[in-house]
MILUM-68016 format. One record per atom (N, C-alpha, C): residue number from 1; residue in three letters; atom name; y, z, x. Coordinates in steps of 0.2 Angstrom, whole numbers, plus 2048, in hexadecimal, padded with zeros to 3 digits. Last residue first. Layout:
! residues N
DRENLUM  resi  resn  name  north   up  east
DRENLUM   NUM   ALA    CA      Y    Z     X
...
This chain:
! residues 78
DRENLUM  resi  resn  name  north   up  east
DRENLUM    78   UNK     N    38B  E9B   A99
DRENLUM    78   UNK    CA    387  E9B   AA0
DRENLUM    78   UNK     C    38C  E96   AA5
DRENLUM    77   UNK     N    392  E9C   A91
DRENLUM    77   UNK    CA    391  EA4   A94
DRENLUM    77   UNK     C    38E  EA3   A9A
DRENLUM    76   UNK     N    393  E93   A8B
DRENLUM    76   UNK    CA    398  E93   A8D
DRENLUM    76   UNK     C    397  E98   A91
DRENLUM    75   UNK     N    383  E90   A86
DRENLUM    75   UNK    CA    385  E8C   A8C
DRENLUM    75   UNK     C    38D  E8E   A8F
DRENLUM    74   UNK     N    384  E9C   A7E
DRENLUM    74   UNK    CA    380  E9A   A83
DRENLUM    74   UNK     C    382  E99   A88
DRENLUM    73   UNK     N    38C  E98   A73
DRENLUM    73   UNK    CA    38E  E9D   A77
DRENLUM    73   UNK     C    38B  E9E   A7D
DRENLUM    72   UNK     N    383  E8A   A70
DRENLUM    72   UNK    CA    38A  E8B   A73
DRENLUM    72   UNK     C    38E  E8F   A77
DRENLUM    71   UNK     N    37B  E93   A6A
DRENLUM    71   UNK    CA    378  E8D   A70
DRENLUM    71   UNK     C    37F  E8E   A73
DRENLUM    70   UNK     N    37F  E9A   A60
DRENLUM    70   UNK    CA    37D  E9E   A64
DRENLUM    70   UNK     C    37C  E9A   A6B
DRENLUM    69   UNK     N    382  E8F   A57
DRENLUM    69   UNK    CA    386  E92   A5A
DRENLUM    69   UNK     C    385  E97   A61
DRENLUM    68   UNK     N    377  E89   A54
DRENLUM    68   UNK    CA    37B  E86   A57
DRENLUM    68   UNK     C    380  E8A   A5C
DRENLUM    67   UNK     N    371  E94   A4E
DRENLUM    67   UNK    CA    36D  E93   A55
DRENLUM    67   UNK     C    371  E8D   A56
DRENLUM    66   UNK     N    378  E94   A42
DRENLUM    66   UNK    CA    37A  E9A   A47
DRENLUM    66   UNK     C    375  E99   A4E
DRENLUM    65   UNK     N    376  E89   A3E
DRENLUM    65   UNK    CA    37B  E89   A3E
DRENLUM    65   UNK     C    37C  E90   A46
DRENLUM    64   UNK     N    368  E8B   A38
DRENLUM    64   UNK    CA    369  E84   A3E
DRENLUM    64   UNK     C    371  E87   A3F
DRENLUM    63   UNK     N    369  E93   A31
DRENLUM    63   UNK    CA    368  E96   A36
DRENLUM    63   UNK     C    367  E8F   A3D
DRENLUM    62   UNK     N    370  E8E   A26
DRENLUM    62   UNK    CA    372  E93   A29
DRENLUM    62   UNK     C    371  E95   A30
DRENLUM    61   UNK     N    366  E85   A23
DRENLUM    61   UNK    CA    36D  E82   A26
DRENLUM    61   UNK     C    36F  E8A   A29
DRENLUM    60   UNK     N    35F  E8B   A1D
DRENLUM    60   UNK    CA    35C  E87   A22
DRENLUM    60   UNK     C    363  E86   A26
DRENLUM    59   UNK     N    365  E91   A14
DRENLUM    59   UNK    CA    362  E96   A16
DRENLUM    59   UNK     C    35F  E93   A1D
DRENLUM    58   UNK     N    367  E85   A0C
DRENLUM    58   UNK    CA    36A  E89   A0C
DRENLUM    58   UNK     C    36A  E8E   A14
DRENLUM    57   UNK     N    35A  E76   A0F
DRENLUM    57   UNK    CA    35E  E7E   A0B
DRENLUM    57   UNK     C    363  E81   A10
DRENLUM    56   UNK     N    354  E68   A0D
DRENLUM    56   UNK    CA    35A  E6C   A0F
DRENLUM    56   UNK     C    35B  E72   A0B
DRENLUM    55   UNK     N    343  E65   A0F
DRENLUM    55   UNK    CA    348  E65   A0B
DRENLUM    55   UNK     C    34E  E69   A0F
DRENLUM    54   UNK     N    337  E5C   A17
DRENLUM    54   UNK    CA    33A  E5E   A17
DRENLUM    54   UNK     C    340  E5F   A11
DRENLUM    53   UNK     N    32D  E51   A23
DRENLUM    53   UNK    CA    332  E51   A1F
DRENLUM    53   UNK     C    337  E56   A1E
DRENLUM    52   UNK     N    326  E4B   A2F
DRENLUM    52   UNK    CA    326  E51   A2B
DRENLUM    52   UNK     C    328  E52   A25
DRENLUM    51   UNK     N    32C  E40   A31
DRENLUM    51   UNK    CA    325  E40   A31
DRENLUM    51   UNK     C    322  E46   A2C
DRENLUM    50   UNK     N    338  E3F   A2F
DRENLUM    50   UNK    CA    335  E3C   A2D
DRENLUM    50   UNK     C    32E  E3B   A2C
DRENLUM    49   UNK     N    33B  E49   A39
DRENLUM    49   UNK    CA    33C  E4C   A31
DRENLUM    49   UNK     C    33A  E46   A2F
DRENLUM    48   UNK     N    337  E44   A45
DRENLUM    48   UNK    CA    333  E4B   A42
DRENLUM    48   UNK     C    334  E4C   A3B
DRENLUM    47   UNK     N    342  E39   A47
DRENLUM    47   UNK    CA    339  E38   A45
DRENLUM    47   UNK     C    336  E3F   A42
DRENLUM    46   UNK     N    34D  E44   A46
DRENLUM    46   UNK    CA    34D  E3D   A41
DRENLUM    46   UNK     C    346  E3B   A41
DRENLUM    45   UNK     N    349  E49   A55
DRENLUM    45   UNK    CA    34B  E4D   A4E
DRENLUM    45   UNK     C    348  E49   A48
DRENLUM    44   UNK     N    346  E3D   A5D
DRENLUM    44   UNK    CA    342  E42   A5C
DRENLUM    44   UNK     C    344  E44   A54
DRENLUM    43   UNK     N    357  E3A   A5D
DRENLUM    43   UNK    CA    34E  E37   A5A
DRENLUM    43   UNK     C    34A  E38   A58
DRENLUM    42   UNK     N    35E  E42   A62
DRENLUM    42   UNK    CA    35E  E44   A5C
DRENLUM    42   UNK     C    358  E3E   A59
DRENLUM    41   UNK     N    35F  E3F   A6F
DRENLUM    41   UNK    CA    35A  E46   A6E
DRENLUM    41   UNK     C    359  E45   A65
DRENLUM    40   UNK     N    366  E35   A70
DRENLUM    40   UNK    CA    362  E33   A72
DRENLUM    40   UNK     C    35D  E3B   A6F
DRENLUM    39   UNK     N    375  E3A   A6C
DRENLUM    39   UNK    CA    370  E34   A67
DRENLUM    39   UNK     C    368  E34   A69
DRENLUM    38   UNK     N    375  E43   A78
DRENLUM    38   UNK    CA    373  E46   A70
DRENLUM    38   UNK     C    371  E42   A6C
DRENLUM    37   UNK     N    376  E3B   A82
DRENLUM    37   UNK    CA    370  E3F   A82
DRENLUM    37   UNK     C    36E  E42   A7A
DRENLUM    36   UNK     N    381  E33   A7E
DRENLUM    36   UNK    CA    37D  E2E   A7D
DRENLUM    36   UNK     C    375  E37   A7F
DRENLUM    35   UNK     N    38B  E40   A80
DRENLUM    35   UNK    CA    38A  E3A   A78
DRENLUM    35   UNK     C    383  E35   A78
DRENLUM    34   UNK     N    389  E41   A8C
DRENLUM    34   UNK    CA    386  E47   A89
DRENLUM    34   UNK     C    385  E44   A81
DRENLUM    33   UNK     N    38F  E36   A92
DRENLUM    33   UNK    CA    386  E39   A94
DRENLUM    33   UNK     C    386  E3C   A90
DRENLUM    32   UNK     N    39C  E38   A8F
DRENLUM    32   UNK    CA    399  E30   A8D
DRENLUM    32   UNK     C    38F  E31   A8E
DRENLUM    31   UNK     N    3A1  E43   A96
DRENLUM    31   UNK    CA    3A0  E40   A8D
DRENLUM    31   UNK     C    39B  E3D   A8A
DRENLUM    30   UNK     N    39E  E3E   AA1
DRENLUM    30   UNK    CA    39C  E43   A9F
DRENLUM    30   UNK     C    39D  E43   A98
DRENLUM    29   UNK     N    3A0  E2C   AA5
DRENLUM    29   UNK    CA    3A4  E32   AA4
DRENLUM    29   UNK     C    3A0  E38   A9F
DRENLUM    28   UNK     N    393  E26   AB3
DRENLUM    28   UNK    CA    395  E25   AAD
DRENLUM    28   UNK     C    39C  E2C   AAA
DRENLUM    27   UNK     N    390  E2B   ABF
DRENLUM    27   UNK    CA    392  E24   ABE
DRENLUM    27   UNK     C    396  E25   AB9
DRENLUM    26   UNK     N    38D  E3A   ABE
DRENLUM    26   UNK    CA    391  E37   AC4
DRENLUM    26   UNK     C    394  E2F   AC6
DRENLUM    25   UNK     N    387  E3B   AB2
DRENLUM    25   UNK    CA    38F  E3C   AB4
DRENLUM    25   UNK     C    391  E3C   AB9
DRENLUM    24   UNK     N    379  E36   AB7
DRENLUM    24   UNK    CA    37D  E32   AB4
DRENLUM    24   UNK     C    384  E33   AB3
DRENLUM    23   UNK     N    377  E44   AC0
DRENLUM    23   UNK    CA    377  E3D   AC1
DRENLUM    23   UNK     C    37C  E37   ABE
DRENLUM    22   UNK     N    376  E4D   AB2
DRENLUM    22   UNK    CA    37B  E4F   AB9
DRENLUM    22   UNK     C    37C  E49   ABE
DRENLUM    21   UNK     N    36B  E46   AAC
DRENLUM    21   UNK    CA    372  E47   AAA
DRENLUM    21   UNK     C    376  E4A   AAD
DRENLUM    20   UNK     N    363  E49   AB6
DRENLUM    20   UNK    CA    364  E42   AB6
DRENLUM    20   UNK     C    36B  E42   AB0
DRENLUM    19   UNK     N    361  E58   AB6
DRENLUM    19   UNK    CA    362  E54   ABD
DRENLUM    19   UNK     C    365  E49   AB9
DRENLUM    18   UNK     N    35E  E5B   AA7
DRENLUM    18   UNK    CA    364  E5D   AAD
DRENLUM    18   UNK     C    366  E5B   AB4
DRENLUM    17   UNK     N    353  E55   AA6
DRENLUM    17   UNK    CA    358  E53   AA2
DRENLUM    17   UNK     C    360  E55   AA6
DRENLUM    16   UNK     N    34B  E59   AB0
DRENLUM    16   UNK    CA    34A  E55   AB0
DRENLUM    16   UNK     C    352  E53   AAC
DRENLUM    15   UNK     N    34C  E6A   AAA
DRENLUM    15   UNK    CA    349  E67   AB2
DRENLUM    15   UNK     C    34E  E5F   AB1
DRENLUM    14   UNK     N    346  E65   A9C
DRENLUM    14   UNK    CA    34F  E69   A9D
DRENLUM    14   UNK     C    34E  E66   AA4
DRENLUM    13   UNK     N    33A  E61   AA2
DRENLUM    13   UNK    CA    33E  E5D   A9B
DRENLUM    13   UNK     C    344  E5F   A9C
DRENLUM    12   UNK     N    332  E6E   AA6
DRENLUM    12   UNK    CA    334  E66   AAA
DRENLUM    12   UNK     C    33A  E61   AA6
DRENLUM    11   UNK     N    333  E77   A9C
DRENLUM    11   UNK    CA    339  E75   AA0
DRENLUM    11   UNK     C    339  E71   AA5
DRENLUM    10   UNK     N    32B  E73   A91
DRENLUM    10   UNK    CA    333  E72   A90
DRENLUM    10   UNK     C    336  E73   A97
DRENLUM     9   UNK     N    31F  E72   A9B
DRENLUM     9   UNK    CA    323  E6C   A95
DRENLUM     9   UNK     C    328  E6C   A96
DRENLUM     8   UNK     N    31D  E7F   A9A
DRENLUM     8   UNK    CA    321  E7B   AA2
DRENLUM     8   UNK     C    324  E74   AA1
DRENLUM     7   UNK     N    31C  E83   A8E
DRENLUM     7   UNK    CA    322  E86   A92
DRENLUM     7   UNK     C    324  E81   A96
DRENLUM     6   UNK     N    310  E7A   A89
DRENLUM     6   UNK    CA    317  E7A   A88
DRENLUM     6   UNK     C    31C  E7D   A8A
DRENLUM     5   UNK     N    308  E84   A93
DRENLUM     5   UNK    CA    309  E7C   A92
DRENLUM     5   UNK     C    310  E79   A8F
DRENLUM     4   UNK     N    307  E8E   A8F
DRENLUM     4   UNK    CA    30C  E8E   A95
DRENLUM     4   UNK     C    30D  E88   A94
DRENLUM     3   UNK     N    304  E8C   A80
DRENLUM     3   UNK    CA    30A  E8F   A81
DRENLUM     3   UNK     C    30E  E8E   A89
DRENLUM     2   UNK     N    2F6  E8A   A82
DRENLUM     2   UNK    CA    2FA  E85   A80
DRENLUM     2   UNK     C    302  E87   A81
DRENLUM     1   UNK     N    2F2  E97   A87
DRENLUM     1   UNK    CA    2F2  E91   A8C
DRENLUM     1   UNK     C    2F7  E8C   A8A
């Protein structure tokens, strides 16, 4: 149960994120929305590791790297 819960979470949130940052590049220039959406996502991140904490590895980074990459191929395929 807790699982659909967070599925529809996440996609009211995408829902929602995609509508209003399709909005605000109608005012602002599309650059300018996607630089202030990533400051703005990257808070969460920066309070999670200070809550949680954490160490840097090797092994961490590599695969933060390849689920960058793969995000990318994603969105250029979509």
């Amino acid at each position: 149960m807790l699982t659909v819960l967070f599925g529809l979470t996440g996609a009211v949130v995408y829902g929602f994120a995609d509508f209003l940052g399709g909005l605000a590049s109608r005012r602002i220039r599309p650059v300018a929305v996607t630089a202030v959406a990533a400051a703005i996502g990257i808070l969460p991140l920066l309070i999670g590791l200070a809550v949680l904490g954490g160490t840097p590895s090797w092994a961490g980074t590599l695969w933060g790297a390849v689920a960058g990459l793969s995000g990318a191929v994603g969105v250029l395929l979509l």
